[in-house]
Every structure is written in structure tokens, then in C-alpha cells.
C-alpha positions, 0 to 999 in steps of 0.5 A: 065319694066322701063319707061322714062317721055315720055314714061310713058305718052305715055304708060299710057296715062296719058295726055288723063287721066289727060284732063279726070280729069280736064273735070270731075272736078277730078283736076283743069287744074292748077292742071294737069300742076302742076303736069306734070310739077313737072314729067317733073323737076324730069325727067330733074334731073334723079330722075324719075322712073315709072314701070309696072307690068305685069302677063300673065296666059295661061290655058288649058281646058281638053278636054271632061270634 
């Protein structure tokens, strides 16, 4: 699975982690701008990748033991 910036914002909740982390101290504002805005450059010049990987697993307990 492949996402564009705002998707990855969108799907990783990125914006609500990062307010996290600035709140927590983690990270200073300046510092979540920052970087959003270096995402955003790198989305504008093509160059911006973010993927996920996913598992699914399915089980069957036998049944009687």
C-alpha cells in the first residue's frame, strides 16, 4: 500500500500525533511545522513515498480440544 502526503496525514493521523508531541513536549511547534513543511516540499517535488505494511492472520481453533 502506497500513500500520497495527504493521505498519510490522513491515515496515520499524523497531524493528531504530532499536536501530541508538541503538547507532551516531545517536539516544539516549530519543530512539527518544520517538518510538515519539509513533507509538504517533498510531495510538491515528487519525491514523497510513505508505505504501509500490513498481516492479516485467521485461525481456526479445532473444535473439542
Amino acid at each position: 500500500m502506497a500513500f500520497d502526503l495527504l493521505e498519510t496525514i490522513d491515515s496515520f493521523r499524523l497531524d493528531v500525533t504530532l499536536r501530541q508531541a508538541a503538547q507532551a513536549g516531545v517536539i516544539t511547534a516549530a519543530d512539527k511545522s518544520h517538518w510538515l513543511a519539509e513533507l509538504t516540499e517533498t510531495a510538491e517535488t515528487g519525491c514523497f513515498v510513505a508505505a504501509a505494511t500490513c498481516f492479516l492472520v485467521r485461525g481456526i481453533k479445532p473444535f473439542g480440544t
